[in-house]
PASEBA-1860 file (N, C-alpha, C; in nm, 3 decimals):
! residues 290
1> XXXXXXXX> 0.143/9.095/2.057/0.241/9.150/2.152/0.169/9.193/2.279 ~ 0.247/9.150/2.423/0.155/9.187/2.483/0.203/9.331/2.557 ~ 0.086/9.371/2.671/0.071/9.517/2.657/0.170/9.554/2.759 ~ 0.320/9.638/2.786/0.415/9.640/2.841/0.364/9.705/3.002 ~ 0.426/9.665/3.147/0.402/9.667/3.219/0.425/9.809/3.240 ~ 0.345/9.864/3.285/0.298/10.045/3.344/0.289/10.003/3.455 ~ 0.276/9.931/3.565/0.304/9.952/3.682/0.451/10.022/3.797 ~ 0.408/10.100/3.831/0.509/10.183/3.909/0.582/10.058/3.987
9> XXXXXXXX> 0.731/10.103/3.987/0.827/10.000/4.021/0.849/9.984/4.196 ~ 0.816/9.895/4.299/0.761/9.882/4.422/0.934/9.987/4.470 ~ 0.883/10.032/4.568/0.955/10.145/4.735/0.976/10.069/4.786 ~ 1.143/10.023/4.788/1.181/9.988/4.848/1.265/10.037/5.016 ~ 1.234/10.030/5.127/1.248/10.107/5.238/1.353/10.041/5.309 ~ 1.429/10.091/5.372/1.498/10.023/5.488/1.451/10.082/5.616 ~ 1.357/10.019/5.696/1.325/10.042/5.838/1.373/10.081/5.939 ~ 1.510/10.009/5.925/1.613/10.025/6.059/1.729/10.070/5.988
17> XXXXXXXX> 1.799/10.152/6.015/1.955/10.179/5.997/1.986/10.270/6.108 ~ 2.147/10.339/6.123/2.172/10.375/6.212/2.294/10.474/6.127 ~ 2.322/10.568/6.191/2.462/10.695/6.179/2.535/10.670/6.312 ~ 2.656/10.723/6.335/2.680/10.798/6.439/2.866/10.859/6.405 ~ 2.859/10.938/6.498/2.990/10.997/6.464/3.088/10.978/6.651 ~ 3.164/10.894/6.591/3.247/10.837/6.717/3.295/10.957/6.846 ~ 3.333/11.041/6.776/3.401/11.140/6.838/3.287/11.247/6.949 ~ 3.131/11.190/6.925/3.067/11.234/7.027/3.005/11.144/7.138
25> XXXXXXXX> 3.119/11.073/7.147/3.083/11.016/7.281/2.998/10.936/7.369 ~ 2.898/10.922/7.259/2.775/10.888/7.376/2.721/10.754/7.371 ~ 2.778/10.660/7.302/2.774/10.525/7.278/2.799/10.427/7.386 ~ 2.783/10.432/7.505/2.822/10.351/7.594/2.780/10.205/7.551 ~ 2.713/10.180/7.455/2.751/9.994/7.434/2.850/9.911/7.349 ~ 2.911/10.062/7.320/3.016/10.028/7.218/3.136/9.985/7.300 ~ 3.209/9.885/7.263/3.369/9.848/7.350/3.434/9.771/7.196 ~ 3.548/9.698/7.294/3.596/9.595/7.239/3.549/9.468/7.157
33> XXXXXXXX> 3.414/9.461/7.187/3.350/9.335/7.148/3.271/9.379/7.016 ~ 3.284/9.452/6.980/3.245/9.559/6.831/3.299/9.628/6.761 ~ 3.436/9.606/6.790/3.579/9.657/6.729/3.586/9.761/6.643 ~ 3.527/9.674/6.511/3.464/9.726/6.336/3.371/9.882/6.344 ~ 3.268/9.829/6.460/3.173/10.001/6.465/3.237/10.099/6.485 ~ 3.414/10.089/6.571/3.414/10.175/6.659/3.487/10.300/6.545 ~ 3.430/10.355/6.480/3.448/10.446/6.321/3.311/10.510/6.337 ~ 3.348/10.632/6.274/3.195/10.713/6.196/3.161/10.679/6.092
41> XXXXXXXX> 2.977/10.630/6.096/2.901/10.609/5.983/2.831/10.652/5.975 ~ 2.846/10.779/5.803/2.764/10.853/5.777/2.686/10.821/5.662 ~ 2.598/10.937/5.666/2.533/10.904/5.479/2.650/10.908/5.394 ~ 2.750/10.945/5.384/2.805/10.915/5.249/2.892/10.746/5.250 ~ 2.857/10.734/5.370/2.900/10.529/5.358/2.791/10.492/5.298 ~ 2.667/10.523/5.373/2.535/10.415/5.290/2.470/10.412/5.198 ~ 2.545/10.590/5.137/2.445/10.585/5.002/2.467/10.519/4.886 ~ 2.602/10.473/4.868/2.638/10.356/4.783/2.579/10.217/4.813
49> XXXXXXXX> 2.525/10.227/4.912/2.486/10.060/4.962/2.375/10.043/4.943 ~ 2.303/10.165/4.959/2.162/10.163/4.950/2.134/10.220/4.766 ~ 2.199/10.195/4.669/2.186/10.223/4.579/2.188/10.132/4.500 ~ 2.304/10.037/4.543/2.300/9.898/4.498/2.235/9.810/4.515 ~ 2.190/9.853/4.609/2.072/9.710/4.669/1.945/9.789/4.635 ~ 1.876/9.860/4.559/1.771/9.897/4.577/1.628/9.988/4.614 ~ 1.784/10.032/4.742/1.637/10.091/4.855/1.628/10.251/4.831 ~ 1.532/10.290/4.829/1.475/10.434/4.832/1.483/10.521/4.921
57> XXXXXXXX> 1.486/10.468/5.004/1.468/10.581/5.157/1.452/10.485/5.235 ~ 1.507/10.527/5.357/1.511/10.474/5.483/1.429/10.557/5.560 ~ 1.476/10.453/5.747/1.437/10.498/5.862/1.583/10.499/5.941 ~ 1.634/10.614/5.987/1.732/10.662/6.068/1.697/10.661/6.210 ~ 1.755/10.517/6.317/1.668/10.464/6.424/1.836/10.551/6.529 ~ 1.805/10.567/6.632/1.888/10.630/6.761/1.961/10.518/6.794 ~ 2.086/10.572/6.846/2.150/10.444/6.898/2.237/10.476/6.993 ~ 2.213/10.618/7.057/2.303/10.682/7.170/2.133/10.705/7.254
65> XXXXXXXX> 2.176/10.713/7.423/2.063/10.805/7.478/2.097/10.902/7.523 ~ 2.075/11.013/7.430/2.069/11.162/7.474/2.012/11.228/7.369 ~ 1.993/11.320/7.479/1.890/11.433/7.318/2.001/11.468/7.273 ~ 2.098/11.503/7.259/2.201/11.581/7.172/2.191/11.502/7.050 ~ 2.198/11.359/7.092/2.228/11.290/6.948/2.079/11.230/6.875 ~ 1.987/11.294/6.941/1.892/11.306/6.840/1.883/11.406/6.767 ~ 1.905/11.532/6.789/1.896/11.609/6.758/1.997/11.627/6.614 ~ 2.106/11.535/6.632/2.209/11.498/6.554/2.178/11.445/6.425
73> XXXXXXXX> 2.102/11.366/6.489/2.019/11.249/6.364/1.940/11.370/6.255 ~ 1.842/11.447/6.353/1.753/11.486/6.309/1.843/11.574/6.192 ~ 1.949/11.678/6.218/1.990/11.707/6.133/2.064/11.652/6.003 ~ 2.126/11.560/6.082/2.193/11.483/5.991/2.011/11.449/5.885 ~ 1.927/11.405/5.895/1.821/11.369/5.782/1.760/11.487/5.703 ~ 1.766/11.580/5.772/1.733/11.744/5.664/1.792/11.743/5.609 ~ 1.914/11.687/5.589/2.056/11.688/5.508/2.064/11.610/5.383 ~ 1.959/11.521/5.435/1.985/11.372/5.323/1.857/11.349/5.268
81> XXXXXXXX> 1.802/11.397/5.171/1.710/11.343/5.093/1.641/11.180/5.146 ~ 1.745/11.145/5.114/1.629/10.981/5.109/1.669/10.909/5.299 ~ 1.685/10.990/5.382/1.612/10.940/5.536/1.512/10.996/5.515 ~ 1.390/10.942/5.523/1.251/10.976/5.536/1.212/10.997/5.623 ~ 1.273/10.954/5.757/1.224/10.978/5.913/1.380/10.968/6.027 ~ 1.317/10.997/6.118/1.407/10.974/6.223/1.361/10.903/6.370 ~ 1.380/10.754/6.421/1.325/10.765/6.529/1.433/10.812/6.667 ~ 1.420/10.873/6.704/1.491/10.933/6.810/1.467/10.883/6.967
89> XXXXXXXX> 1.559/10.981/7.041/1.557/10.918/7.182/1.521/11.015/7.274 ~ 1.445/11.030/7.396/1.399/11.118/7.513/1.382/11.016/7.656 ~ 1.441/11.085/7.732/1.392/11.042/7.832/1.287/11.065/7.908 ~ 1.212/10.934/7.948/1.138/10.895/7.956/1.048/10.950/8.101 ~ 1.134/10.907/8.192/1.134/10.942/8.315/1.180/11.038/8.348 ~ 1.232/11.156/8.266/1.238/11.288/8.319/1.098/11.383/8.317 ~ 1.080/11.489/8.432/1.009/11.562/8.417/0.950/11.628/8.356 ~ 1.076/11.683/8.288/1.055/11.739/8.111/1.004/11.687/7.995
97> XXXXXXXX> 1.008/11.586/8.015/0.936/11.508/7.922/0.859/11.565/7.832 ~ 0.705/11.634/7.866/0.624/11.663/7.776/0.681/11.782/7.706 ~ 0.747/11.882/7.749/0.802/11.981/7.655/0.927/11.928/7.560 ~ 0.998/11.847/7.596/1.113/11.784/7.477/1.007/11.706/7.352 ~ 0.887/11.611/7.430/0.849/11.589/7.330/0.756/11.688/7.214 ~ 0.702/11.764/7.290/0.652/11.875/7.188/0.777/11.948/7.112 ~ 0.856/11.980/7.171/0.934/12.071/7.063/1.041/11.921/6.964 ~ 1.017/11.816/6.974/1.066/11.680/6.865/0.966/11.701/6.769
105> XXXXXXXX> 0.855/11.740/6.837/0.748/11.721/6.701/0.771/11.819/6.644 ~ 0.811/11.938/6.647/0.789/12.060/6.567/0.945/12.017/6.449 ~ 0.999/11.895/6.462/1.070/11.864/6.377/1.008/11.800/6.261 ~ 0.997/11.816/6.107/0.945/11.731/6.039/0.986/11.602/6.013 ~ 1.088/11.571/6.058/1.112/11.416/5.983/1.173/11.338/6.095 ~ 1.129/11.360/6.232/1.053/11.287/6.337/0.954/11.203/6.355 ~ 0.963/11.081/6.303/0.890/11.004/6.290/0.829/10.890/6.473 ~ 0.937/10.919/6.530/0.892/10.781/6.613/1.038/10.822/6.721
113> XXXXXXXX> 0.984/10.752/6.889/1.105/10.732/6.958/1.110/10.633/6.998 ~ 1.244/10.601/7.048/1.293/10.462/7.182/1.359/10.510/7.271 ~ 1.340/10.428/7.388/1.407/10.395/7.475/1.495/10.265/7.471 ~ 1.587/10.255/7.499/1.698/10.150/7.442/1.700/10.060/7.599 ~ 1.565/9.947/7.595/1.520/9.926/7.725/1.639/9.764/7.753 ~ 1.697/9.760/7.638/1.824/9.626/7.624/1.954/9.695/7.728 ~ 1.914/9.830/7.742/2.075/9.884/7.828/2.016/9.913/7.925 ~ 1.903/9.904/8.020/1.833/9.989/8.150/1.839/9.808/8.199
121> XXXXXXXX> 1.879/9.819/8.332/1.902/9.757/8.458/1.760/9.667/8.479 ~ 1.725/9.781/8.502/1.534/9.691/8.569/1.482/9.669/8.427 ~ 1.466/9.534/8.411/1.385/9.477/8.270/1.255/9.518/8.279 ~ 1.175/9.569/8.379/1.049/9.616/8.395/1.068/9.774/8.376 ~ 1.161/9.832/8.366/1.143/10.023/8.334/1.053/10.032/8.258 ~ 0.977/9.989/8.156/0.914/10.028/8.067/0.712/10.067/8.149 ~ 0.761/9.991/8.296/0.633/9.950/8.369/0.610/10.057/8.473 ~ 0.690/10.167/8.468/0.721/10.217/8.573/0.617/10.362/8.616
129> XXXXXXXX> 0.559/10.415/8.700/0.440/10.489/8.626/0.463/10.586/8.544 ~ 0.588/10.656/8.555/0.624/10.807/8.504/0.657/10.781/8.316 ~ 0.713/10.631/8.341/0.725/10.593/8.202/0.583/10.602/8.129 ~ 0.468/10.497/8.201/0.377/10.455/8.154/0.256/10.614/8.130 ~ 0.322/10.712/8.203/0.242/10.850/8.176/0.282/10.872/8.052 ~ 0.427/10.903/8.041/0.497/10.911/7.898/0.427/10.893/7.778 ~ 0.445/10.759/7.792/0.392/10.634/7.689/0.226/10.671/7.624 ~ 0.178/10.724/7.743/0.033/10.759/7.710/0.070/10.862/7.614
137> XXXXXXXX> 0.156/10.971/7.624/0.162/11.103/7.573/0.232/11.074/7.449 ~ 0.295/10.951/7.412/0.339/10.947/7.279/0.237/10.894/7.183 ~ 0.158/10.795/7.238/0.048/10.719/7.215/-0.064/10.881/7.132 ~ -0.091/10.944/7.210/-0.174/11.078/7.183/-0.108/11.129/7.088 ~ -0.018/11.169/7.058/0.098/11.247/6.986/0.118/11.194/6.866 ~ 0.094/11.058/6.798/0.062/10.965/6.707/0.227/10.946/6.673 ~ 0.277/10.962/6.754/0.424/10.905/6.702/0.445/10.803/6.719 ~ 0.539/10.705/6.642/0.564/10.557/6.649/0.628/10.543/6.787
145> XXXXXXXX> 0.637/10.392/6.834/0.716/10.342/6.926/0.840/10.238/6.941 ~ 0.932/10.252/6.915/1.004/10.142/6.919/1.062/10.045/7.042 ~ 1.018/9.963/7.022/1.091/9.864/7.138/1.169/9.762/7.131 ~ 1.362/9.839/7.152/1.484/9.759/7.164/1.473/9.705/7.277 ~ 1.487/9.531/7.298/1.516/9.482/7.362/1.513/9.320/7.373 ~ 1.526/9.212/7.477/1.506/9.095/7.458/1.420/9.015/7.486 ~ 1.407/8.891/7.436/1.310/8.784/7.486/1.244/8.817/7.683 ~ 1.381/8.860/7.779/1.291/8.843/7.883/1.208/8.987/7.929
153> XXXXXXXX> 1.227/9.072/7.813/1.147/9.229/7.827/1.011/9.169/7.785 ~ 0.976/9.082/7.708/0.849/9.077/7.620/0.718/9.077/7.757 ~ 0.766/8.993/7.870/0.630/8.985/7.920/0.603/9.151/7.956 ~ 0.718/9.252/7.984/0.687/9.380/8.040/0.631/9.387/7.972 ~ 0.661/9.408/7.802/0.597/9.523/7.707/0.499/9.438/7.686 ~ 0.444/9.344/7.721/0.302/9.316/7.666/0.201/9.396/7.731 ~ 0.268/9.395/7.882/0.170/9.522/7.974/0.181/9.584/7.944 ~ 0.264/9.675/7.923/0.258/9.803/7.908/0.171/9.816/7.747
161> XXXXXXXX> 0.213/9.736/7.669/0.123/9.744/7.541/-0.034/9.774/7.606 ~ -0.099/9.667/7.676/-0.241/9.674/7.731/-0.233/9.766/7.843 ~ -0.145/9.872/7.855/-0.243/9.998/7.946/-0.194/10.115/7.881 ~ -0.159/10.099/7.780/-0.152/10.225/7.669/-0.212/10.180/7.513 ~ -0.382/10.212/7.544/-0.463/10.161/7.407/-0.415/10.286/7.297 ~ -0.421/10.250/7.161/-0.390/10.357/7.117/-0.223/10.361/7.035 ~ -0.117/10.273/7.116/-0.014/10.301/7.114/0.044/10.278/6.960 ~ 0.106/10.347/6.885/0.164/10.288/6.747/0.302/10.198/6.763
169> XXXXXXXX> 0.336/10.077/6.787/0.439/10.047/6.856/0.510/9.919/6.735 ~ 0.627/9.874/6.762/0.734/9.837/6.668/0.821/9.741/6.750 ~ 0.846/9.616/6.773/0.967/9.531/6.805/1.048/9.544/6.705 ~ 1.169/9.591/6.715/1.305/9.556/6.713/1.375/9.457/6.684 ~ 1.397/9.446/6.576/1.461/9.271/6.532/1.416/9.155/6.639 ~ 1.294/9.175/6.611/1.205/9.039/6.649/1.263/9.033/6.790 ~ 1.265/9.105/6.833/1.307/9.069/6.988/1.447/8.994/7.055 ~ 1.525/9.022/6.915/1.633/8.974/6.950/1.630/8.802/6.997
177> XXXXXXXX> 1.569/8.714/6.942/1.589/8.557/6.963/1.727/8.517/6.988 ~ 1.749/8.412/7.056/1.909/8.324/7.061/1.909/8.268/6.983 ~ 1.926/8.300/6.875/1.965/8.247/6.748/2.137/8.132/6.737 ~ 2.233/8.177/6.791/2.331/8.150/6.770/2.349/8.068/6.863 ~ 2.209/7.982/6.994/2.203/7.892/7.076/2.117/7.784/7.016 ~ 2.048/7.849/6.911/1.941/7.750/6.887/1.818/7.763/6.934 ~ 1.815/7.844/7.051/1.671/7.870/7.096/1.593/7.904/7.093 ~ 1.462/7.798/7.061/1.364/7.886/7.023/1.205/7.897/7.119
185> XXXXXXXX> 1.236/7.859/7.258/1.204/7.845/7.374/1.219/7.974/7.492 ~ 1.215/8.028/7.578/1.003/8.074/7.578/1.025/8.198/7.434 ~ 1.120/8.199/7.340/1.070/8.367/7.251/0.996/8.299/7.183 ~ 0.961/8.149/7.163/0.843/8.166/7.019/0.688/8.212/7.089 ~ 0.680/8.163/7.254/0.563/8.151/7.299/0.538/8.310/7.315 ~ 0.700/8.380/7.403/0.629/8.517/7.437/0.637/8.613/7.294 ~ 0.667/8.594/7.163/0.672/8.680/7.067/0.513/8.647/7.012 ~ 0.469/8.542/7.005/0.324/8.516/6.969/0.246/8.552/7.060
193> XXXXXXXX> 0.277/8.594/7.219/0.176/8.671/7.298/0.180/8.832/7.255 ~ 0.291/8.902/7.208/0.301/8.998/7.242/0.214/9.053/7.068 ~ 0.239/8.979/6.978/0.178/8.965/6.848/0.028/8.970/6.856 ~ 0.016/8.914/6.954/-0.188/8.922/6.922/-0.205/9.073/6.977 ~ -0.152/9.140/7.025/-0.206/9.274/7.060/-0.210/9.330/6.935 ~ -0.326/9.402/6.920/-0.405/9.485/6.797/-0.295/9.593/6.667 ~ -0.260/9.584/6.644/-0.140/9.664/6.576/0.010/9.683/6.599 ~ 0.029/9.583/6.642/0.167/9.570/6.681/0.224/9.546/6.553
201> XXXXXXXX> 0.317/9.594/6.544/0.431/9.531/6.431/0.594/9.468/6.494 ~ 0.653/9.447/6.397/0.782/9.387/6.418/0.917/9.395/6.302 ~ 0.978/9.433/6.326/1.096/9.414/6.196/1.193/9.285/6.186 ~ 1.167/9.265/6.083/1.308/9.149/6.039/1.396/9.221/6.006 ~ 1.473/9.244/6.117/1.625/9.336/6.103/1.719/9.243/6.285 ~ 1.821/9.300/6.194/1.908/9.271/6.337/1.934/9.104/6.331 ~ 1.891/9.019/6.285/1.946/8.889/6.311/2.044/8.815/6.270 ~ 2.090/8.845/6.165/2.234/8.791/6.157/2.319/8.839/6.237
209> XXXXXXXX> 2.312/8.943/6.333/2.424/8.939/6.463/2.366/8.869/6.573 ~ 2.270/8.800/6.600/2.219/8.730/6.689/2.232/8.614/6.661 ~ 2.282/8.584/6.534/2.320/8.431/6.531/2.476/8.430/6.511 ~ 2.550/8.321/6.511/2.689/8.300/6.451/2.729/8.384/6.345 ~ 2.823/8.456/6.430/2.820/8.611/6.336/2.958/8.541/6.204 ~ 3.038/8.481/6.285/3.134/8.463/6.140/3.125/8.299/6.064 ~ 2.963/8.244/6.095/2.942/8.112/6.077/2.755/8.111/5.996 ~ 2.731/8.203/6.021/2.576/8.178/6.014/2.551/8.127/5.881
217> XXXXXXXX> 2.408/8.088/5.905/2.351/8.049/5.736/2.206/8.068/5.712 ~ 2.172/8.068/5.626/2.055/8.085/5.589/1.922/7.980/5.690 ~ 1.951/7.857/5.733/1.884/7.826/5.776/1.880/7.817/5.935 ~ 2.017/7.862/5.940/1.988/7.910/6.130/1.892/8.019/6.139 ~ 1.851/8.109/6.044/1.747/8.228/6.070/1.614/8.156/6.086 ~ 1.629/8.083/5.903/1.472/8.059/5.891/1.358/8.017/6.008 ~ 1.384/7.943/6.112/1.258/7.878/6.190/1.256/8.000/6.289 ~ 1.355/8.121/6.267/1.307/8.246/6.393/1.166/8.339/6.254
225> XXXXXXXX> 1.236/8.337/6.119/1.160/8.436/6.034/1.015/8.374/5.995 ~ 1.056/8.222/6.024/0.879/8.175/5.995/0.809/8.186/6.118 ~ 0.848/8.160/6.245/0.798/8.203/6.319/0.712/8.363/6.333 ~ 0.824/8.457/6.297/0.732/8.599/6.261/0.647/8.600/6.210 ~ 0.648/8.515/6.069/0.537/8.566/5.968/0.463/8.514/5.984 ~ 0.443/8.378/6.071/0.321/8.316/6.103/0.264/8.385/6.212 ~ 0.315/8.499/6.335/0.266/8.549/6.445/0.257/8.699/6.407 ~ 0.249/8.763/6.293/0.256/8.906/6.311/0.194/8.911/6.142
233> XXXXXXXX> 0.230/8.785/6.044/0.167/8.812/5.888/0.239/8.939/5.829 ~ 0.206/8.888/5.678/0.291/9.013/5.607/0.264/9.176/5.649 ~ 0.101/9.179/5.668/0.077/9.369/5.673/0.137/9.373/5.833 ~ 0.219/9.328/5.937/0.257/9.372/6.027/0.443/9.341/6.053 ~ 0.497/9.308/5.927/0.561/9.309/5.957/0.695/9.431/5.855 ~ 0.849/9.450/5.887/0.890/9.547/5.801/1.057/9.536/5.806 ~ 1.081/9.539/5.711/1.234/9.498/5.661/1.351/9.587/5.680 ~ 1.416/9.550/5.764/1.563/9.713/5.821/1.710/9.624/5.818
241> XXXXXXXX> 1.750/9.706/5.775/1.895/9.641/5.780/2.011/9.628/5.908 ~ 1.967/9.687/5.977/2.047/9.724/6.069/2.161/9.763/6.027 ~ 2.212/9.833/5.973/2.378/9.867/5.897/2.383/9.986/6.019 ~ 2.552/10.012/6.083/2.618/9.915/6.034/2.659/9.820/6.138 ~ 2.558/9.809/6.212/2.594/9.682/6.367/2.599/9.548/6.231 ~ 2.521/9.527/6.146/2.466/9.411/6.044/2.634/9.378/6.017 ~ 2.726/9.469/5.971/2.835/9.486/5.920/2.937/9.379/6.002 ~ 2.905/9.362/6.125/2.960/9.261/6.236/2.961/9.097/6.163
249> XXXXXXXX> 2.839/9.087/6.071/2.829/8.915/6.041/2.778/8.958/5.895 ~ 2.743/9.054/5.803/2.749/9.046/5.688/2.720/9.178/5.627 ~ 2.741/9.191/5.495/2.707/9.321/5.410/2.613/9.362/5.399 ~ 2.557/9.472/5.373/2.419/9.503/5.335/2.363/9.420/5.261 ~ 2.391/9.394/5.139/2.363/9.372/5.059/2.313/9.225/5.117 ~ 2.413/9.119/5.144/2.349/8.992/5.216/2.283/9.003/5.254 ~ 2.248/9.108/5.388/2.141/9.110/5.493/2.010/9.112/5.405 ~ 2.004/9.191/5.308/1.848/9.234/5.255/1.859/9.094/5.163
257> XXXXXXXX> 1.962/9.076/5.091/1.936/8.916/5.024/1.918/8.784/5.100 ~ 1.937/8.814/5.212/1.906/8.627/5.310/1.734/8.695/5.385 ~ 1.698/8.798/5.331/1.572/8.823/5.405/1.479/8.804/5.283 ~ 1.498/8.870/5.186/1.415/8.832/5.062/1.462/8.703/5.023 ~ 1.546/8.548/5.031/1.570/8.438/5.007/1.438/8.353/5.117 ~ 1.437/8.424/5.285/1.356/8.358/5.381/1.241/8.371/5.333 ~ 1.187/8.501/5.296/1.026/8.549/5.317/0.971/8.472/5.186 ~ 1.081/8.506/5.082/0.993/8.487/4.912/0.940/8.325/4.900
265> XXXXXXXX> 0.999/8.233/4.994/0.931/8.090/4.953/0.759/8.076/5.010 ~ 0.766/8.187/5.119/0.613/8.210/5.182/0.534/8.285/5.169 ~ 0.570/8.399/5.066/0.457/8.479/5.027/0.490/8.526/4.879 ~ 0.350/8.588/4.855/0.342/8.635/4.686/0.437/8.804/4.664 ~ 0.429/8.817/4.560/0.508/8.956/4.537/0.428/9.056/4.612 ~ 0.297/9.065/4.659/0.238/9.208/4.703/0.291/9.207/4.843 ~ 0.285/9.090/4.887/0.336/9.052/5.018/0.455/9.108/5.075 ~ 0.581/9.082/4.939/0.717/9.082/4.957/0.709/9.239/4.994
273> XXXXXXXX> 0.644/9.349/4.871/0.642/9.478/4.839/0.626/9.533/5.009 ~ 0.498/9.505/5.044/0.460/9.521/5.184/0.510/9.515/5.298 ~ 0.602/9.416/5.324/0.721/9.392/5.403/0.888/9.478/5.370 ~ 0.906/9.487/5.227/0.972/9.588/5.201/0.992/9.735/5.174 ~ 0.837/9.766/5.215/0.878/9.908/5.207/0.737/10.003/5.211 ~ 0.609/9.895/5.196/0.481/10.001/5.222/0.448/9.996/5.349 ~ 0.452/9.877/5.430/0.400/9.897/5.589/0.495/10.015/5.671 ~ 0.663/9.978/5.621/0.707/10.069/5.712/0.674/10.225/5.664
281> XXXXXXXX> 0.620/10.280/5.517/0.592/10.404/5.472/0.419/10.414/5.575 ~ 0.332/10.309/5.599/0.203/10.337/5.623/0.264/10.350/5.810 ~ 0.314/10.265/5.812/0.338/10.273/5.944/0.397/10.425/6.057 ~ 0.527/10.429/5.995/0.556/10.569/5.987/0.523/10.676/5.971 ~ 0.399/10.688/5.855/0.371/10.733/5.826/0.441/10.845/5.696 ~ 0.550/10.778/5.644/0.601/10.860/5.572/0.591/10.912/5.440 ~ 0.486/10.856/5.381/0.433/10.947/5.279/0.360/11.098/5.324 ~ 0.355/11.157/5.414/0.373/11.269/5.498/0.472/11.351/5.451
289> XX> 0.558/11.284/5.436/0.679/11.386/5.397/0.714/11.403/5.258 ~ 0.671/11.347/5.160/0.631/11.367/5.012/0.639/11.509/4.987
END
């Protein structure tokens, strides 16, 4: 008989998810063309979802810009056991800056911020100096970075990646590809430039609304997800659901099943584990909060 498996059963994480409560206002990308979001989603929607599918704890990512509704988040995750972090939102280019971000840190389950650089006008804000002072000060501060936005942001943030050494930083559903055009022209060239910088990571989240939301299939993703894993490899990359924007073109449950269907033909189980749920804990740093 052989000797029964004692190995601890792999942490499973969700990277990306999102809350918000409609009635505060501060959603300006929300309209008509997102119909379904326009409702409050709280923890007691996802904890059934995230129970069925698996996952242990998440990452609770911002999706309004204002401090109020970070601050929102933040409570809303003292609240909830299994958000493990929160990445939140500050502005960037305000003066204040360094004191909002010191008193974010004196939050524990503040993990990381964004700037939501997909809704700012000048595709270069991220280049700007007051930003790029910022950027230094989050960089020091060892908090993560997230960067929402698209294929034609990548050449910014590659600069700005190379004049903030140091930085702990994160793309955003792969940079958002045209998936639902077919294109895989300049994002394969500029996602493999922005990939060779020294610790960059990336999430496979967000793409089934970037492709044919009430048509997609499994293989309209695949040549964007092999592309990742060949430019960023398993230890840099990390698995989020996006719920509930995801909710637009499929269920939770799909989303994390057409991502473990892409990855599992190209890598081994330590691989899968790694992409599901230890890079974004090493990354985050959230065994911290244990």
């Amino acid at each position: 008989m052989s000797a029964p498996d004692t190995r601890a059963p792999a942490l499973v994480v969700d990277a990306h998810q999102h809350f918000w409560r409609i009635a505060r206002g501060d959603y300006g990308w929300m309209g008509p063309h997102v119909a379904p979001l326009l409702r409050d989603f709280l923890p007691g929607d996802l904890a059934p979802l995230i129970r069925r599918a698996g996952v242990a704890r998440t990452v609770l990512v911002q999706a309004a810009e204002t401090d109020a509704e970070t601050d929102f988040l933040l409570d809303l995750a003292e609240a909830t056991p299994w958000v493990a972090g929160v990445v939140g939102w500050a502005d960037m280019e305000a003066s204040g800056f360094p004191e909002r971000l010191a008193a974010l840190r004196s939050r524990p389950k503040l993990v990381g911020l964004r700037p939501m650089l997909q809704e700012i006008d000048d595709d270069a804000f991220i280049l700007r100096p007051r930003v790029l002072e910022h950027l230094a000060l989050v960089a020091d501060s060892g908090l993560a970075f997230d960067i929402l936005g698209f294929t034609r942001h990548l050449p910014h943030v590659l600069e700005a990646l190379r004049q903030t050494p140091g930085l702990r930083a994160v793309i955003d559903h792969g940079a958002k590809p045209e998936i639902a055009a077919g294109t895989l022209t300049p994002w394969c060239e500029r996602i493999a430039a922005v990939a060779a910088m020294p610790g960059l990571h990336c999430k496979i989240s967000g793409l089934v609304t970037e492709a044919d939301p009430s048509a997609w299939r499994l293989d309209d993703l695949r040549p964007y997800v092999d592309h990742l894993v060949t430019c960023f490899g398993p230890d840099r990359l990390m698995w989020g659901s996006d719920w509930p924007v995801c909710t637009l073109a499929a269920s939770y449950g799909e989303v994390s099943n057409a991502a473990r269907a892409l990855l599992a033909p190209r890598l081994g189980p330590s691989e899968m584990k790694s992409i599901f749920g230890e890079n974004a804990v090493r990354f985050y740093r959230l065994d911290a909060l244990n």
